[in-house]
C-alpha positions as CSV (number, residue, x, y, z in Angstrom):
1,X,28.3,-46.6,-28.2
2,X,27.8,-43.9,-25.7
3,X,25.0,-43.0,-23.1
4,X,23.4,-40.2,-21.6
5,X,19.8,-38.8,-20.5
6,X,17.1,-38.4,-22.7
7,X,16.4,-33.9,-22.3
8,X,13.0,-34.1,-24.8
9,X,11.0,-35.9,-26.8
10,X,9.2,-34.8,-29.6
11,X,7.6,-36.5,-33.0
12,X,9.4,-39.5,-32.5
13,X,13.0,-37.6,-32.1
14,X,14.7,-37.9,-29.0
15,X,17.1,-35.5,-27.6
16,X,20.4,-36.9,-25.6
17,X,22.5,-35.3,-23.3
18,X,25.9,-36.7,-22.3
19,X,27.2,-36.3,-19.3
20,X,30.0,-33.4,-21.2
21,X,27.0,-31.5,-21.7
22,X,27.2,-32.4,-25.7
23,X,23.8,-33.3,-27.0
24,X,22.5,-35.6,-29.9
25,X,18.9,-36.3,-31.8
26,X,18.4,-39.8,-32.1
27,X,15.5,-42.2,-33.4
28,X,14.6,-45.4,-31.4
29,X,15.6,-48.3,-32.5
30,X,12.2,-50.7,-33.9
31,X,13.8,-53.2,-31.0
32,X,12.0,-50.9,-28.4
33,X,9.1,-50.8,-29.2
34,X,9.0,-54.8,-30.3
35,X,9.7,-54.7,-26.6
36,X,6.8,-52.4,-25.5
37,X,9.4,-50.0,-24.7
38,X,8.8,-45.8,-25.2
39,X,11.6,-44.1,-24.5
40,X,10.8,-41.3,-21.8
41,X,12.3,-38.0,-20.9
42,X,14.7,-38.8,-18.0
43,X,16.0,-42.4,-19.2
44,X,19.3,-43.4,-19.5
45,X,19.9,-44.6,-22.6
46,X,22.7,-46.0,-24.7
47,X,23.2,-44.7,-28.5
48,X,25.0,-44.3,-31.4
49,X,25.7,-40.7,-32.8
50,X,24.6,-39.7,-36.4
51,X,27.0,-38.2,-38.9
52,X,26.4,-34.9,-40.5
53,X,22.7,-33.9,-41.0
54,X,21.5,-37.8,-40.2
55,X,19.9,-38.5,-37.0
56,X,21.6,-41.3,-34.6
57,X,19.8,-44.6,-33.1
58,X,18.8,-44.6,-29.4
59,X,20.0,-48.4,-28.9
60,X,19.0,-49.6,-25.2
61,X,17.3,-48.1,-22.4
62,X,18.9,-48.6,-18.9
63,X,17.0,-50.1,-15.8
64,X,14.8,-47.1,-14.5
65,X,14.8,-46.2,-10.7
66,X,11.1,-44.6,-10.8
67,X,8.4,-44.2,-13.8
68,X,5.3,-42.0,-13.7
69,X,2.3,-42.5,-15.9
70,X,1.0,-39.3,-15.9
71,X,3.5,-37.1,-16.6
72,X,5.3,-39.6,-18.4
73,X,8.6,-39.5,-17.4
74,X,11.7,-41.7,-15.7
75,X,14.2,-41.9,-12.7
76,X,12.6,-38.3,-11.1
77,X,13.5,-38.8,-7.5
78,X,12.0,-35.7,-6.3
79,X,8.2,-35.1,-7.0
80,X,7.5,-31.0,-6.4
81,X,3.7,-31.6,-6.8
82,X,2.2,-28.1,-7.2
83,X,-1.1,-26.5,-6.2
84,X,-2.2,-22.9,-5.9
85,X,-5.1,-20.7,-5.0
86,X,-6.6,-20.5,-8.7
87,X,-7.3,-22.5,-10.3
88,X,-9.2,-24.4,-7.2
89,X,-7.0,-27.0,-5.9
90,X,-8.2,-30.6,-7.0
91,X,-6.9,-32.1,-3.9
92,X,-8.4,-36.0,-5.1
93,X,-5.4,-35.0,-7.6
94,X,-3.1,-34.4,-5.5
95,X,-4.1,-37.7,-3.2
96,X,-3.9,-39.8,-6.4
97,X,-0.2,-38.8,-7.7
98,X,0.9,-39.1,-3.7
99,X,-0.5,-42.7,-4.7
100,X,1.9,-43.2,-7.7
101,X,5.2,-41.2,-5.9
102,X,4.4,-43.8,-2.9
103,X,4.4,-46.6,-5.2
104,X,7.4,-45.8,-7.4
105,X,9.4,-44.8,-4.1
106,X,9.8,-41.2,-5.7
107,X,10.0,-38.3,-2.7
108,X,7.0,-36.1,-2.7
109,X,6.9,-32.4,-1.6
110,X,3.5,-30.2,-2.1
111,X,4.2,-26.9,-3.0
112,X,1.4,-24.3,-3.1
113,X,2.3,-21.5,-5.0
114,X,1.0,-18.0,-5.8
115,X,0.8,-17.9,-1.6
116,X,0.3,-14.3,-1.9
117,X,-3.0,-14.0,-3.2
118,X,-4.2,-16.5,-0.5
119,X,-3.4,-18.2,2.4
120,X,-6.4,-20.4,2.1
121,X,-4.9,-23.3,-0.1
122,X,-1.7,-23.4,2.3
123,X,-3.7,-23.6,5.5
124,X,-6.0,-26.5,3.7
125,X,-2.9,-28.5,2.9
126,X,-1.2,-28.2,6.1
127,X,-4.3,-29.6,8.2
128,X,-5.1,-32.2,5.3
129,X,-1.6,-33.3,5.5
130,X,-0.3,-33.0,8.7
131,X,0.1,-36.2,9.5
132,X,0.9,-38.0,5.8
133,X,4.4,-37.5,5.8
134,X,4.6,-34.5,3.2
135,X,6.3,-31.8,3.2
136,X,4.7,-28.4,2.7
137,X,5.9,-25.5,1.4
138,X,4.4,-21.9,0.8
139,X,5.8,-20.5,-2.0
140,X,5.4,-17.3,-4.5
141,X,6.9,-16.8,-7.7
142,X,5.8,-13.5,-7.9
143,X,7.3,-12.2,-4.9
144,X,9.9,-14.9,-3.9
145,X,8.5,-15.8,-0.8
146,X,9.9,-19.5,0.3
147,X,11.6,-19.7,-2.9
148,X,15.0,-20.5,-1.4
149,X,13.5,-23.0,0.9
150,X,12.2,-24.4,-2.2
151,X,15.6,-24.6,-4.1
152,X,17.3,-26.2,-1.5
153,X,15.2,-28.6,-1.2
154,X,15.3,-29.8,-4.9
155,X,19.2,-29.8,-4.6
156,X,20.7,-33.3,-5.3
157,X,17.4,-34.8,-7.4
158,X,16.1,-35.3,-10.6
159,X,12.9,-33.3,-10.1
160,X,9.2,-33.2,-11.9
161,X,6.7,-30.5,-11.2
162,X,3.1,-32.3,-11.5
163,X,-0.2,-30.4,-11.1
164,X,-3.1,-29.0,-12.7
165,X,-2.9,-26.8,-16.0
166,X,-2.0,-22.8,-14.5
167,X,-0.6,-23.1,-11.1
168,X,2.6,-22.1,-12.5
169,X,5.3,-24.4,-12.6
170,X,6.5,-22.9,-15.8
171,X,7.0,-19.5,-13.7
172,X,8.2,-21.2,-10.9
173,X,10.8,-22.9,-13.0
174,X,12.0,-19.9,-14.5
175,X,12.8,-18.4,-11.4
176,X,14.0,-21.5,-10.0
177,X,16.8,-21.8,-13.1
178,X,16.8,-18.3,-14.0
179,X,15.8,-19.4,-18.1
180,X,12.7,-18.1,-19.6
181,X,9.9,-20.4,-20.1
182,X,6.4,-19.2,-22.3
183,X,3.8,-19.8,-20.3
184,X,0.2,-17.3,-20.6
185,X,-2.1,-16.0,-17.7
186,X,-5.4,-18.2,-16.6
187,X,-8.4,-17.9,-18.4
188,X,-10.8,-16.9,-16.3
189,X,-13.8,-18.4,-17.7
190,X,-11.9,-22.0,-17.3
191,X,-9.3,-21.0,-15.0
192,X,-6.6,-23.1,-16.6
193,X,-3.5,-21.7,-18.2
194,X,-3.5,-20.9,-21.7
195,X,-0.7,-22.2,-24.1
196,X,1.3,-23.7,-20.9
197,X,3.6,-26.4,-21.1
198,X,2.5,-28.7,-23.9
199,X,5.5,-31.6,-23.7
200,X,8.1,-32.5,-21.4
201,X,11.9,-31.7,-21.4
202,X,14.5,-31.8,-19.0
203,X,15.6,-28.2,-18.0
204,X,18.8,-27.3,-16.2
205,X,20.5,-24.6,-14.0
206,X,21.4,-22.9,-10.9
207,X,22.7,-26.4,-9.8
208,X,19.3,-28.0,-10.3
209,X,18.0,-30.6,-12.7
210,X,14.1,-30.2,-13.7
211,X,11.7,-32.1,-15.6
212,X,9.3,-29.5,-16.5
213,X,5.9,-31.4,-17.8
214,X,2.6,-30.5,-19.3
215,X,-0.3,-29.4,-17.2
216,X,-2.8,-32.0,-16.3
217,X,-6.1,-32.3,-14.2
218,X,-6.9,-36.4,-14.4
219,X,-5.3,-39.2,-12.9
220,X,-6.4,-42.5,-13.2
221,X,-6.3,-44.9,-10.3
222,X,-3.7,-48.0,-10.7
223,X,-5.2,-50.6,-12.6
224,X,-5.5,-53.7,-11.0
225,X,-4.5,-53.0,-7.8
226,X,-6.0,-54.7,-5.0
227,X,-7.3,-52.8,-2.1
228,X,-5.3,-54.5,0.2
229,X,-2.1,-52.6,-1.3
230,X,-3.9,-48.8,-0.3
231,X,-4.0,-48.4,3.4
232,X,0.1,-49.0,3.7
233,X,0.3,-46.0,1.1
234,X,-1.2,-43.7,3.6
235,X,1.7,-43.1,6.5
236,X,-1.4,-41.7,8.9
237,X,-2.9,-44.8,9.7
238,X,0.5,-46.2,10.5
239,X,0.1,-45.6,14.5
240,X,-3.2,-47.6,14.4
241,X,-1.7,-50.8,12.7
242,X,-2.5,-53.8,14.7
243,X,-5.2,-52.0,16.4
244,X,-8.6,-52.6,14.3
245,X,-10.7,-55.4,15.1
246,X,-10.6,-56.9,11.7
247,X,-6.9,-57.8,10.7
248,X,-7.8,-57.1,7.1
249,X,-9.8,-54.1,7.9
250,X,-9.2,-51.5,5.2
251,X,-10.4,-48.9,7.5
252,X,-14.3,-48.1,5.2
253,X,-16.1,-47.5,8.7
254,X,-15.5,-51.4,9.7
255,X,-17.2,-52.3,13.1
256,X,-13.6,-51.7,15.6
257,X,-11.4,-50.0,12.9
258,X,-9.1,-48.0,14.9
259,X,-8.5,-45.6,11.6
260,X,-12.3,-44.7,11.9
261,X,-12.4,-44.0,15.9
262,X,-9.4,-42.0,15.4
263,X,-11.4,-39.9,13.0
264,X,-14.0,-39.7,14.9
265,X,-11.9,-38.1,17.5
266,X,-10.4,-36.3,15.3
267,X,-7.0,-37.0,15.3
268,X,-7.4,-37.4,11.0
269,X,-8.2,-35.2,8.8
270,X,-12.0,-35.9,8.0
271,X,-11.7,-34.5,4.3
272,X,-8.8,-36.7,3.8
273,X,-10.3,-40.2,5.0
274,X,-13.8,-39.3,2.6
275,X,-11.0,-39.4,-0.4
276,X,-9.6,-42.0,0.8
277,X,-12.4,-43.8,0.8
278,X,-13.5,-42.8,-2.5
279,X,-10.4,-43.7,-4.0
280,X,-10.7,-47.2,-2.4
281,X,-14.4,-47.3,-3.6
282,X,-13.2,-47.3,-7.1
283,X,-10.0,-49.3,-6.4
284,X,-12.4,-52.2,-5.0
285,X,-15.1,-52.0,-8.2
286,X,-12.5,-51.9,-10.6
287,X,-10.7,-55.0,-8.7
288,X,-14.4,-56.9,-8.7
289,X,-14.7,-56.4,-12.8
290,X,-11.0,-56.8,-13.3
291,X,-12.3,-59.8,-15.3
292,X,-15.3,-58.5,-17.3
């Protein structure tokens, strides 16, 4: 029996890495998924080799530390959620993954790329953000601006690049490891990437371990969360704890909520809170029906 990490998953074959480097396509075992289990890129898994041409059996996965829905992948520890100028940054997006990198305990960092065609999606981020804990960086792939910031920052971790379809992760990953990864220019009609990333693997180099995952533009709030569990997700409203009126305020423009007078006075970002208030909108109706 050995173990390793699963490196990509494709058609029902999974490929395993040992720690030696030596690699191995294996099958999961019919116990997994009896157990409701699916093996994802960045598990640890036990297995047992094939011999020859045969493929081996993936056997057991190991307890993960983290797991993402969307991408779906395992034990990332370093979230490198990307954004650029074009295509137009969905930033309910970006508020909705923070959501699931807060709840699975995963580090995020927001990296807007492609800085030099525009400052514009930078300067949004860092006043939207400025007070949630995230780190920011301004990057280029073109040019290379902030692209050893960026590096050293992703040393040490198990990293994913999340974000919409075109913002170029593939291109910043290339630079990042120095391989060569196909990815096509943005349509303009759409303004999505054509023929971009269409499954995830685990990519490394330059001392740095990637999970390099498909585009995507829709997230799905948590199921069945109550909205109780939302405002300790947001670190901005952490100064005003203790201070609304209500004790269960959940800061939706309740008579006293200190969250609301601090907007008001403009100490949070306005565009922010009206997410924040959509996504708890939906949270709360899904949470009323959760038994329809």
């Amino acid at each position: 029996m050995k173990t390793g990490q699963i490196i990509e998953g494709r058609g029902g074959l999974y490929t395993v890495a040992e720690d030696n480097g030596d690699t191995w396509v294996l099958r999961a075992m019919n116990k997994l998924r009896r157990a409701n289990l699916t093996p994802l890129v960045g598990d640890r898994v036990r297995f047992t080799p094939g011999s020859g041409e045969e493929h081996g059996w993936l056997t057991d996965i190991l307890p993960r530390t983290s797991y993402c829905l969307r991408p779906p992948v395992a034990n990332i520890d370093l979230l490198c959620l990307t954004v650029a100028p074009t295509p137009q940054p969905d930033w309910l997006l970006v508020d909705k993954v923070l959501l699931f990198a807060r709840m699975q305990h995963i580090i995020p960092l927001l990296v807007v790329n492609k800085c030099d065609l525009s400052e514009d999606a930078y300067q949004d981020a860092q006043r939207m953000y400025a007070k949630a804990n995230l780190p920011v960086l301004r990057v280029s792939a073109q040019t290379g601006q902030g692209m050893d910031m960026l590096h050293q920052a992703m040393q040490g971790h198990l990293c994913c690049f999340a974000g919409q379809s075109g913002v170029g992760k593939s291109r910043l990953i290339s630079e990042l490891l120095g391989i060569e990864l196909i990815s096509q220019s943005i349509s303009e009609r759409i303004e999505r990437g054509k023929q971009t990333t269409r499954h995830t693997s685990l990519l490394t180099g330059r001392g740095l371990r990637v999970l390099d995952t498909p585009g995507f533009s829709l997230l799905e709030t948590p199921e069945l969360m109550e909205p109780s569990e939302l405002p300790p997700l947001y670190p901005e409203f952490v100064p005003y704890q203790g201070q609304c009126r209500f004790l269960t305020c959940l800061h939706n423009q309740e008579p006293g909520c200190a969250v609301t007078e601090a907007e008001q006075a403009g100490l949070l970002d306005a565009d922010r809170m009206a997410r924040y208030r959509q996504l708890l909108d939906t949270i709360q109706t899904n949470w009323r029906e959760r038994y329809d």
